[in-house]
N, C-alpha and C positions, 0 to 999 in steps of 0.2 A: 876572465880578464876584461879589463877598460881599455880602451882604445882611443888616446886623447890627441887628434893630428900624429896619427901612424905611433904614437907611441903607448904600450901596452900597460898597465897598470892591473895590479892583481886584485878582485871584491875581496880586500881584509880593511880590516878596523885597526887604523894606525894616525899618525897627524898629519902624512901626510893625507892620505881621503880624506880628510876630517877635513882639511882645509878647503879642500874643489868642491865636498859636498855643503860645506856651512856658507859660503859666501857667494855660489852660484854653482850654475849645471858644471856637473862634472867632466861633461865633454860636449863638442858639437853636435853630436847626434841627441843627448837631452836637453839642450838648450831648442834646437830646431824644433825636437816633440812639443816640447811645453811651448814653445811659442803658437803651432800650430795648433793646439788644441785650447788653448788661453786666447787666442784673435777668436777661436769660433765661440768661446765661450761669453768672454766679454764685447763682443761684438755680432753675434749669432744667436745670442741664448737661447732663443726657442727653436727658431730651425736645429741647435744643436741638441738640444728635449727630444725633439720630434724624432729627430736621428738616428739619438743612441740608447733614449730612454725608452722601459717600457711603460706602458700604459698601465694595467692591471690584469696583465696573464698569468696566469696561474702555474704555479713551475710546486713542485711536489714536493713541502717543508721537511720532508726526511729525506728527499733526495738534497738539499741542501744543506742540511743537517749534516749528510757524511762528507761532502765537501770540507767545511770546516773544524776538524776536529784536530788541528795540529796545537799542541800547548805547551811548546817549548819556542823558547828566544833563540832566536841563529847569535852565535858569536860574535861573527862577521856579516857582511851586508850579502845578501843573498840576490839583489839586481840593483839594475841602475837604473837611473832614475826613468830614466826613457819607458824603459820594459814596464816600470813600476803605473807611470801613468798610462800607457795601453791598457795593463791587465786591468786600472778602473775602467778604462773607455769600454775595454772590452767584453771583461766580466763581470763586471759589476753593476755600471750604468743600467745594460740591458734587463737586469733582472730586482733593479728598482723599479718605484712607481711615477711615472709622470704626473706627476700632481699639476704642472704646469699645462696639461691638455684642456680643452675649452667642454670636454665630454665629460672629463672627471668632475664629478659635482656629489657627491656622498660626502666632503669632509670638508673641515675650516682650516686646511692646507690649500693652497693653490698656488698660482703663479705670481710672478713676483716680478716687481717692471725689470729692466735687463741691469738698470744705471746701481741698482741693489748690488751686486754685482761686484760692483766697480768698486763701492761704499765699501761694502765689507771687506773687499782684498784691502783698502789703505787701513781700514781702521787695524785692520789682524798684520801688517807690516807694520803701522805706529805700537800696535803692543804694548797700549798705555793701561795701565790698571789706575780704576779710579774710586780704588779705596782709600787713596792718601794722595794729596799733592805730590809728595817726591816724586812718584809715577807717574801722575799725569800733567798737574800743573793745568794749565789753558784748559784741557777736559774737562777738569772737575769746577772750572770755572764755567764752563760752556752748558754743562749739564743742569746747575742751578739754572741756567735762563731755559734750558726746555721745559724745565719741570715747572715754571714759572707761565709758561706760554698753554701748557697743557691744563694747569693749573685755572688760569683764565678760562679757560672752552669749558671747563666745568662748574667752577663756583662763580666766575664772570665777578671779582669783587672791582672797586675802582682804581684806578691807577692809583692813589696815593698809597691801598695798599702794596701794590707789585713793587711800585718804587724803595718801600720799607723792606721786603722779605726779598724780594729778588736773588739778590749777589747779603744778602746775611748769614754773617755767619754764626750766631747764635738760632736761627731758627730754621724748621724743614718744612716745606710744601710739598712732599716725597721724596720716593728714590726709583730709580729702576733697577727693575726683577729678573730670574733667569723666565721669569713666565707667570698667567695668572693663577699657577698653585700658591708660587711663593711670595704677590702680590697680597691674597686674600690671608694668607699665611701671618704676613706683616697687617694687615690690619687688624687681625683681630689677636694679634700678640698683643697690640698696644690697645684694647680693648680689653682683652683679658684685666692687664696689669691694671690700668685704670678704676676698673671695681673692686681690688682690693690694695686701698690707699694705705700708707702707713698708721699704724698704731700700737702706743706702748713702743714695747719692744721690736715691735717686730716692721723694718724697714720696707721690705716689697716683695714682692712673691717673686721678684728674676731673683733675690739674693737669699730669702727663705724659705722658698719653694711652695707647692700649688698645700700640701697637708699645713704648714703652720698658719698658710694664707685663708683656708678655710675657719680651721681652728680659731684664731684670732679672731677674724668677723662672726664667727659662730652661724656656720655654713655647714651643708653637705654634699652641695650638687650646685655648679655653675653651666647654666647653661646658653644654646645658641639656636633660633627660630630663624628657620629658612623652609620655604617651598621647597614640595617633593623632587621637583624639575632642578633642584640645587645640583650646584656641580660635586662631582665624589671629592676634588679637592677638598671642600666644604670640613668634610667628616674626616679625613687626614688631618685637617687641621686641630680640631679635637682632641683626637689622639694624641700628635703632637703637644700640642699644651697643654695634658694635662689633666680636659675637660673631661676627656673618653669620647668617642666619636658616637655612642649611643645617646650623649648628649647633646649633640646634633639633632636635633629633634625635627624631623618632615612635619610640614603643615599642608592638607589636601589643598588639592588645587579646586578652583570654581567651573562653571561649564567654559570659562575661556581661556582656560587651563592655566589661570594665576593663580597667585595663594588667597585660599578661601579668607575675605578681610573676617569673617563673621566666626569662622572655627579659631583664625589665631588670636582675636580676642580673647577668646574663650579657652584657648590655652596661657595665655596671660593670665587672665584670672584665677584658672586653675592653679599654676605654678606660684604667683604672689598670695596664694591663699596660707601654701609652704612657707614660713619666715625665714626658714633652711635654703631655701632654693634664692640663688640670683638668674636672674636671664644679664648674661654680656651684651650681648648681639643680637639684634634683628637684622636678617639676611633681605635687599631686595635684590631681584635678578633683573638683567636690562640685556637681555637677549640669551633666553635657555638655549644652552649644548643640544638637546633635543629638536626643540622646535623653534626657538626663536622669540619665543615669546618674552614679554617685557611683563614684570607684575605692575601695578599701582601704586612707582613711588609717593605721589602724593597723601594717600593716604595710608603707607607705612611710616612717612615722615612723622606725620600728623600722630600716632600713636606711639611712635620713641619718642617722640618732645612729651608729648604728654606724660609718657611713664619716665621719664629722666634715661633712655635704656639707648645705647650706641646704634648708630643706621649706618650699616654697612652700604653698597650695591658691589655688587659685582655685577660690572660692566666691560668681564673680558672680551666678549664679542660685539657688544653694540654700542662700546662706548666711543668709536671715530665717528658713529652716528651724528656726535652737535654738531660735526663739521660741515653736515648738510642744512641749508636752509630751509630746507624743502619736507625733511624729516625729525629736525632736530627738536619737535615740539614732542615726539615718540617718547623720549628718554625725561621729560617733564618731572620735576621732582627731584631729579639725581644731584642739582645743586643745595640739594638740602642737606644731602649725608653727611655723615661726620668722617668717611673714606670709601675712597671707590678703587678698585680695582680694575686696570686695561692691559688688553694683552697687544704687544706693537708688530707679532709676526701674527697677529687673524688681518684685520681692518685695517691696519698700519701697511702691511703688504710686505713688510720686514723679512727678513731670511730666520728663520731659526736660529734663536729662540731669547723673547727678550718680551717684557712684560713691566707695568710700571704700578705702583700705588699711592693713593694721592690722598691726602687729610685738610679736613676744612680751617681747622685749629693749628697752624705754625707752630707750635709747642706740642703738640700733641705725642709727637717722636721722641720726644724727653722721656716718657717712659720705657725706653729701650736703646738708653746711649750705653755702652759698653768703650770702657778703655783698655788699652795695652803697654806696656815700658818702650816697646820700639816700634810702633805705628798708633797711630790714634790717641795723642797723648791727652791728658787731661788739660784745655784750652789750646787743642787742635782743631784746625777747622775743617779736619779729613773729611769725604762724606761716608769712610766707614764707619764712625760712628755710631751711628744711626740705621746700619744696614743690618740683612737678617745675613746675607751672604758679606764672606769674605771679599778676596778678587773679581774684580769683574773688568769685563772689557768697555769700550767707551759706549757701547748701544748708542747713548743721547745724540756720539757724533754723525750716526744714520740716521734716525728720525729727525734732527733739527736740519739735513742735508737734502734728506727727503721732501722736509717742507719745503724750504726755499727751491729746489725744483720743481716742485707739483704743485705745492698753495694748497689752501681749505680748498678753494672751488677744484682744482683737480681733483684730488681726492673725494670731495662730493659727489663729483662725475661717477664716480668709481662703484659709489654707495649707491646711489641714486640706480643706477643700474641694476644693480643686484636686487635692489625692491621690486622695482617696476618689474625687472624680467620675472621676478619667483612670481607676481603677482600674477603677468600672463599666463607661467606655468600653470597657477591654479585655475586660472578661467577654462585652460586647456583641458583639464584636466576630469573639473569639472563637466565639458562637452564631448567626453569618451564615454560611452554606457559602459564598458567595461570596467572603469576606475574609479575610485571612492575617494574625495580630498579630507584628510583626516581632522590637519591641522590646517587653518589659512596662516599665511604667512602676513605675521605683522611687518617684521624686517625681511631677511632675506632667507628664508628657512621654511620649509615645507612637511609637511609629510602626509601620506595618502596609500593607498593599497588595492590591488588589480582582486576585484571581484564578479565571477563569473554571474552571467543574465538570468543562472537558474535558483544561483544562490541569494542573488538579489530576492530574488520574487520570495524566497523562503524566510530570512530574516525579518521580512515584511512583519510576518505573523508570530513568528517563531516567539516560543517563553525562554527564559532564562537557562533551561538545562541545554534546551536544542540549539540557542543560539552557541553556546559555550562548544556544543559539536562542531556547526558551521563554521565558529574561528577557527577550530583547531585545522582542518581542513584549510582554510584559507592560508593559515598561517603556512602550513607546509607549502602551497601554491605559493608566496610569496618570498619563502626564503628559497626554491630552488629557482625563481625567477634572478632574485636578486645573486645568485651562488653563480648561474649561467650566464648571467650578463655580464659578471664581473670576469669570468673564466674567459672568454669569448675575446678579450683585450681590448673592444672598440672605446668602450663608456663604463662609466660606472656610479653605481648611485649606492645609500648607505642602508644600514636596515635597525631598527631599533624596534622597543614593546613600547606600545600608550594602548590604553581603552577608549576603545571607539564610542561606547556610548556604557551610559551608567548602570546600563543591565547587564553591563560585563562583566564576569566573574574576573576573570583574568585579561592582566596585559596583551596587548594581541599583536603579532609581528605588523610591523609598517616599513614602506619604503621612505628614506630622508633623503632629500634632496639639499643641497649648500649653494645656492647661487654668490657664487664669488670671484668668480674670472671675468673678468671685463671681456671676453672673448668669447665667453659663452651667450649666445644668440636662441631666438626662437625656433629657427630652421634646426639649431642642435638638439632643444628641448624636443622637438617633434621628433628629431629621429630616435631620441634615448626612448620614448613612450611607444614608439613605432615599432622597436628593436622588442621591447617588453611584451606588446603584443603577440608579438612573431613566436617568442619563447615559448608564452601559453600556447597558441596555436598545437603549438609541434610537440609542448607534454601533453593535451586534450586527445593527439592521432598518434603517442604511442602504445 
């Protein structure tokens, strides 16, 4: 029973609940919960993190597992709302991850300013879908100027173009994504289609599909040149379209762990020797999932222009980079592509989960307009369109809200941070005898691996079989470092395979570090490395 000012109300599903639940708290006592836990959320956020969130304890996924296994719908409402939001506060929260800690630093989640927050509750009460003006109206007008604004920070063209594309409705400067899957997703849909133009009979592979689209040009294999460090999206995407994701083709990386310019040559060549084979896409990355690394857009430019062939980048992680003055020469090159890819909940600071893709060509989108009889009519100015997704929520009106609160140079602040600190981290890191820095961080991304003083001295010498012993040994050393630390609840760092050096048979376990909390400091980085050491210690003396 509910209890609304001393009067009893029974948990059944009828109009009248319907009505106290759809238009506000059903009674004073959820009205008071949600207010009380809503002031600490939108006004406490991290104190309220700290609180109720857990860090990274380790709670037993089969002990969890039989917690939830109920798979039936109640008929009627089974609590109210009150109980409902405890049981998150209380059971839920605690055995999430605080991503929002200044210790968590393993992943491209973190924290997020508090006013985010705030953004996202109006934008999810406005519940504007901005697939069609009906829905949104001012959104989908709003949205063109971000994409317009972001547009700019990447191809930097002059004002007379922004004044032409801006607010038009004939052409696209992008859209925004559920994230940088379905960013790179859209760009190399419209990269696909693009190489096979119509002919004869046969109008465009959205509407004849990928076998008459080959057939026709007299093809057998389309394929897509991306470094090994590509993200797995990369190869979905493939799949998806069509290409097959073994068409996805890894190009080795160089000793600075970019894509070898001299081997993808050489697989160009190889492949155009084929008159059967097209290449869609050349992939550059502008800040690897792994490590951070940015390949050499200028000179992958320099090689699409020359072969007539599409320059993607994905720039889901280091593309809020231009906003720094300081670092934005990093990403050099990236105003060349013909589409980039940014994700707005890594470096944007965004809430989950929202992502954007951008094309140099304003027409470019035209090979992926899609009509319908009651949305997106044929001289509609929807931005569905042109989208890979349906519905979407207003995202643009967080990021364009974001800016005007924060500015490029805030958000610089933000960036600029996360460099310098990972760059400390590695000096640090470097001055451990116990710890090996694997990868330097160009942006803000590390990786490195705790190796003991006796193994050092052996490696020294070691041939190729004995060293392949030594990692294996290391690798166990470093993943129950990482397994312990993570268990422990204090901190936590990530763990991934790269080859330390070219005599490596195999991948060898590395610890990842993500500096990307403005809150994370050197005193923290010392105590995560402090904490690491402590671990070894105490497996060495069991």
């Amino acid at each position: 029973m509910v209890k609304i000012r001393n009067k009893q109300y029974p948990l059944v599903a009828d109009w009248n609940t319907l009505n106290r639940v759809f238009i506000r708290p059903e009674d004073e006592i959820g009205r008071k919960t949600l207010v009380k836990y809503m002031e600490q959320i939108l006004f406490g956020l991290h104190d309220f993190l700290n609180k109720h969130v857990g860090v990274t304890e380790e709670i037993s996924l089969i002990k969890l597992a039989e917690e939830y296994t109920d798979t039936k719908i109640n008929a009627h409402p089974q609590k109210k709302l009150a109980d409902v939001i405890k049981d998150i506060i209380n059971e839920i929260a605690p055995r999430a991850v605080n991503v929002a800690s200044p210790y968590f630093i393993g992943h491209m989640t973190s924290a997020i300013p508090f006013f985010m927050v705030h953004l996202k509750a109006i934008t999810a009460a406005l519940n504007q879908n901005v697939i069609k003006l009906e829905t949104s109206k001012v959104l989908s007008v709003l949205e063109k100027q971000i994409l317009a604004k972001m547009h700019r920070m990447i191809f930097n063209f002059d004002d007379h173009f922004y004044l032409e594309h801006v607010q038009n409705t004939e052409t696209s400067l992008g859209n925004f994504t559920t994230g940088g899957t379905t960013a790179n997703l859209t760009a190399l849909w419209v990269a696909r289609n693009k190489c096979f133009p119509s002919k004869g009979n046969f109008e465009s592979i959205e509407k004849n599909g990928i076998f008459e689209a080959m057939k026709t040009h007299d093809l057998e294999k389309a394929v897509v040149l991306v470094s090994k460090r590509g993200h797995y999206s990369l190869r979905k995407a493939g799949g998806v379209l069509g290409l097959g994701n073994q068409n996805v083709i890894p190009i080795d990386v160089d000793a600075n762990r970019t894509i070898d310019i001299i081997k993808l040559k050489s697989k160009i060549k190889e492949l155009q020797a084929n008159k059967k084979t097209k290449i869609v896409a050349i992939i550059g990355i502008a800040g690897a999932t792994e490590t951070g690394i940015i390949d050499p857009l200028p000179k992958l430019a320099d090689i699409c222009q020359k072969h007539g062939i599409h320059f993607h980048v994905d720039a889901a992680w280091g593309g809020p980079v231009l906003l720094s003055e300081k670092y934005c020469h990093l990403l050099k090159g990236i105003e060349r592509a013909d589409s980039v890819a940014i994700d707005c909940h890594k470096q944007f600071y965004m809430p989950m989960t929202s992502g954007m893709v951008y094309f140099k060509d304003p027409t470019a989108m035209d090979h992926i307009v899609y009509h319908s009889s009651y949305v997106n009519r044929p001289g509609s100015v929807d931005l569905g369109i042109k989208t890979l997704e349906g519905s979407r929520e207003a995202n643009s009106l967080i990021l364009d809200s974001a800016l005007k609160i924060m500015g490029s140079k805030g958000y610089a602040l933000m960036i600029d941070h996360g460099i310098e600190t990972a760059r400390e981290f590695a000096k640090m890191i470097s001055q451990r005898s116990l710890f090996q820095l694997v990868t330097k961080p160009q942006l803000n991304i590390l990786t490195y691996r705790l190796v003991p003083l006796d193994i050092q001295k052996k490696l020294e010498t070691a041939d190729k079989e004995e060293r392949q012993k030594l990692n294996y040994i290391l690798d166990d050393i470093n993943i129950k470092i990482q397994r312990i630390q993570r268990e422990a609840g204090k901190s936590f760092v990530s763990r991934t395979r790269l080859k330390n050096s070219p005599d490596d048979y195999n991948n060898n376990v590395v610890l990842r570090s993500v500096i990307m909390n403005p809150m994370t400091n050197i005193d923290i980085i010392n105590e995560v490395l402090d904490e690491q050491e402590s671990i070894f210690h105490k497996l060495v003396n069991e």
